[in-house]
C-alpha positions in Angstrom: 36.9 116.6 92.3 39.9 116.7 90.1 38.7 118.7 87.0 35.9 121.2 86.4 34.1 121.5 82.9 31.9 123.8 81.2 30.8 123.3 77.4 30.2 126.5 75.3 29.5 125.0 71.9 32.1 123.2 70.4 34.4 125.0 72.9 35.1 123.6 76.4 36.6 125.4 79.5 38.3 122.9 81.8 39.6 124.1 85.1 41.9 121.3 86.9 42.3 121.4 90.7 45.8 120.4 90.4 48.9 120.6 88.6 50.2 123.1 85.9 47.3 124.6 84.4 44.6 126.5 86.7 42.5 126.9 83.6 42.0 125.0 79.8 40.0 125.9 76.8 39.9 123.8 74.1 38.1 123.7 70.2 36.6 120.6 69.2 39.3 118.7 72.1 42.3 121.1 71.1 43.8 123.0 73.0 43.9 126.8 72.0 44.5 128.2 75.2 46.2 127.8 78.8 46.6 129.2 82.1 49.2 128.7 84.1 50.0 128.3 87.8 51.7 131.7 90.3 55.4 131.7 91.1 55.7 133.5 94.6 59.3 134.6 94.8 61.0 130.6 94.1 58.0 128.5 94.8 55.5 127.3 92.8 52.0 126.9 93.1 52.8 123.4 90.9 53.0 122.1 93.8 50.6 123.8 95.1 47.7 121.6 97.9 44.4 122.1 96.7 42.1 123.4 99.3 39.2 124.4 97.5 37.4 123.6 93.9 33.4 124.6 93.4 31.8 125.5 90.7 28.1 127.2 91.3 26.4 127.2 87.5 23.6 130.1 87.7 20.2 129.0 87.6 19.9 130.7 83.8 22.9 128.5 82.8 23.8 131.8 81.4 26.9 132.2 83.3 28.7 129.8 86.0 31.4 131.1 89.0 34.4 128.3 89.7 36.0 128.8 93.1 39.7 127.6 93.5 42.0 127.6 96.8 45.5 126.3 96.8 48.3 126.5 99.6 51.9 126.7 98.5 53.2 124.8 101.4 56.7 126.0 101.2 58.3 129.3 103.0 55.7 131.2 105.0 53.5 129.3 103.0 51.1 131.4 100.2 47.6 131.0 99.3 46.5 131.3 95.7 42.3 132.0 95.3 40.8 132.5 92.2 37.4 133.3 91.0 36.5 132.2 87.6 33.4 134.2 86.0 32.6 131.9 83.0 30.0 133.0 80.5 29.2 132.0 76.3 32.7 133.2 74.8 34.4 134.8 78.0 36.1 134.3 81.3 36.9 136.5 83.8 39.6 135.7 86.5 40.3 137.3 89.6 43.4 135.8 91.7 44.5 136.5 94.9 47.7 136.2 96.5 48.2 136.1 100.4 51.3 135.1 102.5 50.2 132.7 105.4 51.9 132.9 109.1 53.1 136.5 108.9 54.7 136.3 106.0 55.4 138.9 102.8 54.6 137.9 99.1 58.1 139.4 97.7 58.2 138.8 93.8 55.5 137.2 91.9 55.1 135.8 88.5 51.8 135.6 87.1 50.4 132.2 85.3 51.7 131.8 82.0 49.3 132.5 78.9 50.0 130.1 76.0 48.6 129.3 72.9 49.3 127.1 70.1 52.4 128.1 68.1 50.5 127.5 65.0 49.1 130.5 64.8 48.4 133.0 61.5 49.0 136.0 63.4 49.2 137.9 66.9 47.9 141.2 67.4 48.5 142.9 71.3 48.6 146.5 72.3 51.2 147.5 74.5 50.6 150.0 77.8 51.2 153.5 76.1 51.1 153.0 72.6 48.1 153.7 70.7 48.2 151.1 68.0 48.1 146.8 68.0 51.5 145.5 66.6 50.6 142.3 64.3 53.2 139.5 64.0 53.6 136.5 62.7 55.5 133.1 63.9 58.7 134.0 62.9 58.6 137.8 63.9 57.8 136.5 67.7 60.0 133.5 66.9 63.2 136.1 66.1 62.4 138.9 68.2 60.2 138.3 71.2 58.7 141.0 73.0 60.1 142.3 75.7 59.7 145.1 78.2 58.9 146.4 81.8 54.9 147.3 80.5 52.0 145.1 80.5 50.4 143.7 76.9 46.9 145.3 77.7 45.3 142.9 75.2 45.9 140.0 72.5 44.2 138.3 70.1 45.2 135.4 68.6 44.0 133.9 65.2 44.4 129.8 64.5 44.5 128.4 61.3 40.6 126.7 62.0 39.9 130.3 61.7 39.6 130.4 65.9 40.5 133.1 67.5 41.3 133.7 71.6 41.4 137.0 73.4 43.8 137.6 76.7 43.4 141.0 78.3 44.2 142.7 81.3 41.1 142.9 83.8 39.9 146.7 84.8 43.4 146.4 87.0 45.9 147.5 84.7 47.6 149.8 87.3 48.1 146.4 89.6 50.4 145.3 86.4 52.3 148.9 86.3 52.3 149.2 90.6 56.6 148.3 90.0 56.9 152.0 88.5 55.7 153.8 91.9 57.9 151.6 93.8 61.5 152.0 94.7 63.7 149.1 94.0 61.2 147.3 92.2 60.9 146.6 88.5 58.9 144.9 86.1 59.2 142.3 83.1 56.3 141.1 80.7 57.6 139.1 77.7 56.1 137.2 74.7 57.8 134.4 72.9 58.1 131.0 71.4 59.0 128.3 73.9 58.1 124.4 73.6 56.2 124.9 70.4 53.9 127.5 72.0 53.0 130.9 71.9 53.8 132.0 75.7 53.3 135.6 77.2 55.2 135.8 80.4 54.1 138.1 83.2 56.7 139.2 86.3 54.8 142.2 87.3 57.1 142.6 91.1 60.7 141.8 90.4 62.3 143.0 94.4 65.9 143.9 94.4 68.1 142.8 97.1 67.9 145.0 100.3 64.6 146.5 99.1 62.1 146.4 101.9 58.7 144.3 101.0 55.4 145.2 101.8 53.2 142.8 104.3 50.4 142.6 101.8 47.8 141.1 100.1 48.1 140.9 95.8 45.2 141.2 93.6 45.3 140.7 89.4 42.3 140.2 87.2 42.3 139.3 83.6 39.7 138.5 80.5 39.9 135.7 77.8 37.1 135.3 75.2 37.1 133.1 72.0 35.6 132.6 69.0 35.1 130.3 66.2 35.1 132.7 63.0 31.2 132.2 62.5 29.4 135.7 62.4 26.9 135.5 66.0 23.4 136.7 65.2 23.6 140.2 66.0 21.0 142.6 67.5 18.9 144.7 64.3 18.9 148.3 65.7 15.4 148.8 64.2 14.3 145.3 66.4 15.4 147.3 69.6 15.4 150.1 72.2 18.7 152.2 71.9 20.6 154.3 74.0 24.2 155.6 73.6 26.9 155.3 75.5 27.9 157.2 78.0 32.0 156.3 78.1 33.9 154.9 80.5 31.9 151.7 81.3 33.6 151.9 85.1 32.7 155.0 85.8 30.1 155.2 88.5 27.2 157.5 86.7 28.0 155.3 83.3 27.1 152.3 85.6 24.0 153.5 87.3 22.8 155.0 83.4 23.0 152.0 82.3 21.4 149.5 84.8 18.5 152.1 84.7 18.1 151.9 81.0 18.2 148.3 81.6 15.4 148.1 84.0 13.2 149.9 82.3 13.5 148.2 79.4 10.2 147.2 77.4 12.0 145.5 74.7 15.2 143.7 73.4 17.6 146.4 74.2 21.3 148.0 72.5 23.8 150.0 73.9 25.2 151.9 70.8 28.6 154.4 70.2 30.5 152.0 72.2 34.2 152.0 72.3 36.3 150.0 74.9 39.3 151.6 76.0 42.1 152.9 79.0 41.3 155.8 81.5 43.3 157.2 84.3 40.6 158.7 86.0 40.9 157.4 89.9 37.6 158.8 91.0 35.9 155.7 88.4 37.3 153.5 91.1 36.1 155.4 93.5 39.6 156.1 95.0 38.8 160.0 94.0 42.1 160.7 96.0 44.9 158.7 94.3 46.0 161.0 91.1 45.4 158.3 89.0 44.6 154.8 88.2 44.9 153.3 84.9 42.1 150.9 84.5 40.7 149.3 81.2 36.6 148.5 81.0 36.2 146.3 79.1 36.1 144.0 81.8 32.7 146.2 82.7 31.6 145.2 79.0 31.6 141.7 79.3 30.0 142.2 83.7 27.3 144.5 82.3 26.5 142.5 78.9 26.2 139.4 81.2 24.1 141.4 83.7 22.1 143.2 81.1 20.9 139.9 79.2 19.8 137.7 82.9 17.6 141.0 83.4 16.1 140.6 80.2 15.9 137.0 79.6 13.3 137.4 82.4 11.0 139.0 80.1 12.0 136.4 76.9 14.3 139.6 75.6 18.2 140.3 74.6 20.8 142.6 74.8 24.0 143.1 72.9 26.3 146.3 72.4 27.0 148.3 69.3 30.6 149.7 68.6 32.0 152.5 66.7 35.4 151.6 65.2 38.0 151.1 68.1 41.1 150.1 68.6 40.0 146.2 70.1 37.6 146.1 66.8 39.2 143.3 65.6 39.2 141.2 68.8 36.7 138.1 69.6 35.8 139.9 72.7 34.2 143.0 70.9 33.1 140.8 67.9 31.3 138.5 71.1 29.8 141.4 73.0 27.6 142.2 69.6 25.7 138.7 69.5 23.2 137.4 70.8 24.1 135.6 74.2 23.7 131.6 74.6 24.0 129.5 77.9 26.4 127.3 79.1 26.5 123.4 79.0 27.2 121.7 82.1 28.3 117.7 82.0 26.7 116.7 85.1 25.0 119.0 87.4 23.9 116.2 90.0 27.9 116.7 90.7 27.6 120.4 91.9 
C-alpha cells in the first residue's frame, strides 16, 4: 500500500510509505503540516526501501496506530521504525533509529517540520526559557532561529483561523543528549525556505576523531490541530472532579489517575491541570541518573485517550481542566478540554 489515510473531520492525516514525507495533515485538502524523512550522517531515508506500512484502527475508532519500517540501504545500512498513535486532533510519533550489520548511527537529522509560510503568527518556547516568543513572517523571514537547544513546543496559526501544534514527546533530554557528550554538539533551527515555514532538527552533530557510540536512537514528538471552532467542553457541575496531582509522568500521578478513572460512575474531569518540564529522573523510573528533562504532555494526550475508551464503555466522557499555563494558548491544551470524537477510516476492508 502506498499511502495511509485517516479522516478527523475536515482534517486528514495521510502517511505515505515512500518518498519525502513520512507523515501529512491536511485542512479541507491543504496542506498545513509535514513530516519529513531521517538523515543518518549523509544518507537519506528519501531513498529509503520500505519494509513495513500497517495501520491497526482500534475497535472504538477512537484512536488508530500506523506502523512504518524503512531500510536506508546505503553504508552499514540503517533502519527507520516509526509508530504513529493517531487520535481526534493529535499524533504521537515514536522513531527509531538502528544501524544494520554492526554498524554505528554517527550524526542524525531529524524529519523536517513545515508548515505553510502563510502564517499570522508562530509562537514556540525554547529549552530554558520560561516564556513563548511570537513572530511573524518577516521576523522568522529576517532572523531565523537558531541555536544548540530544542523548541520544546510550537503552535502555528493559519489565516483559515487553523492552527497546528509540534512538540517534543516526553523525551526532551534525547534532543539535549549532545550536551553530556564530548565532541558532540547540537543545532535546531527555524526559518523560511521554499515558501515554508521549516524547523530543522540536528540533535547529534559528531566531530571528526570523536568516538561513536554502537547504539540504538530513540525520539518522540506530538502534533495536534485545530480549526478555531470552540469543542464542546466538559460542565464541571455535569461531572465527577478530581485535581491534579502534577507531573502527568510521574508514577503515583499515573496510578491516581487510572484509579480515579476506574471507579468512575460518571462523565469524569481532571481539574488544576498545567502541562509543563521536570527534571525529575525517578518519573522515568531511571531513579539513578541525576536527571532527565522530560515534558508530559505527551502523558496528557496517552491518558485523555486512555481515560475516554474506559469511559465510552459506560456511554461517558472525559476531558481535562487547566489553570492558566504557559501552552494555554496551544490547540493541544485547547483539544485536551473537549469532548473526544472518533476517527474516520476510508476503507477498512483494506486493513
Amino acid at each position: 500500500m502506498d499511502r495511509l489515510k485517516i479522516n478527523d473531520g475536515n482534517f486528514r492525516l495521510e502517511f505515505p510509505a515512500r518518498g519525502k514525507h513520512s507523515a501529512v495533515l491536511l485542512y479541507k485538502d491543504k496542506k498545513v503540516f509535514s513530516c519529513g524523512r531521517i538523515l543518518c550522517g549523509k544518507f537519506s531515508e528519501v531513498g529509503a526501501l520500505e519494509k513495513k506500512l500497517r495501520l491497526h484502527p482500534g475497535q472504538d475508532d477512537l484512536s488508530a496506530e500506523i506502523e512504518s519500517c524503512n531500510v536506508i540501504p546505503f553504508g552499514c545500512e540503517y533502519e527507520i521504525n516509526r509508530v504513529f498513535n493517531a487520535s481526534s486532533r493529535f499524533l504521537r510519533m515514536t522513531g527509531d533509529i538502528r544501524a544494520v550489520n554492526f554498524g554505528r548511527v554517527g550524526d542524525i537529522t531529524l524529519e523536517e517540520i513545515r508548515f505553510p509560510a502563510d502564517f499570522v503568527s508562530v509562537e514556540y518556547l525554547v529549552y530554558g526559557e520560561n516564556a513563548m516568543r511570537r513572530v511573524g513572517y518577516k521576523d522568522i523571514a529576517e532572523n531565523p532561529y537558531q541555536s544548540s537547544e530544542p523548541v520544546v513546543m510550537m503552535t502555528v496559526t493559519l489565516p483559515d483561523g487553523v492552527k497546528v501544534d509540534f512538540g517534543c514527546g516526553s523525551d526532551v533530554w534525547r534532543l539535549r543528549s549532545a550536551a553530556a557528550m564530548q565532541g558532540v554538539s547540537s543545532l535546531f533551527c527555524l526559518k523560511i525556505e521554499d515558501d515554508e515555514l521549516v524547523l530543522i532538527r540536528r540533535p547529534l552533530i559528531y566531530a571528526p576523531e570523536t568516538e561513536i557510540e554502537q547504539r540504538p536512537w530513540r525520539f518522540k514528538s506530538i502534533v495536534s490541530w485545530s480549526d478555531g471552532e470552540e469543542r464542546d467542553t466538559l460542565a464541571e457541575k455535569d461531572c465527577e472532579t478530581f485535581a491534579n496531582s502534577g507531573c502527568m509522568l510521574a508514577p503515583t500521578a499515573r496510578r491516581e489517575f487510572r484509579r480515579k478513572v476506574r471507579r468512575s460512575q460518571g462523565s469524569l474531569l481532571c481539574t488544576s491541570s498545567v502541562p509543563g518540564l521536570c527534571g525529575e529522573a525517578a518519573h522515568l523510573e531511571k531513579p539513578e541518573k541525576k536527571e532527565l528533562i522530560h515534558f508530559d504532555l505527551e502523558e496528557y494526550i496517552t491518558s485523555y485517550v486512555w481515560a475516554n475508551r474506559q469511559l465510552a464503555k459506560r456511554e461517558k466522557m472525559f476531558a481535562f481542566a487547566f489553570k492558566e499555563n504557559l501552552f494555554s494558548n496551544t490547540a493541544a491544551v485547547a483539544n485536551l478540554s473537549g469532548r473526544i470524537k472518533r476517527l474516520e477510516f476510508e476503507d477498512d476492508s483494506e486493513y
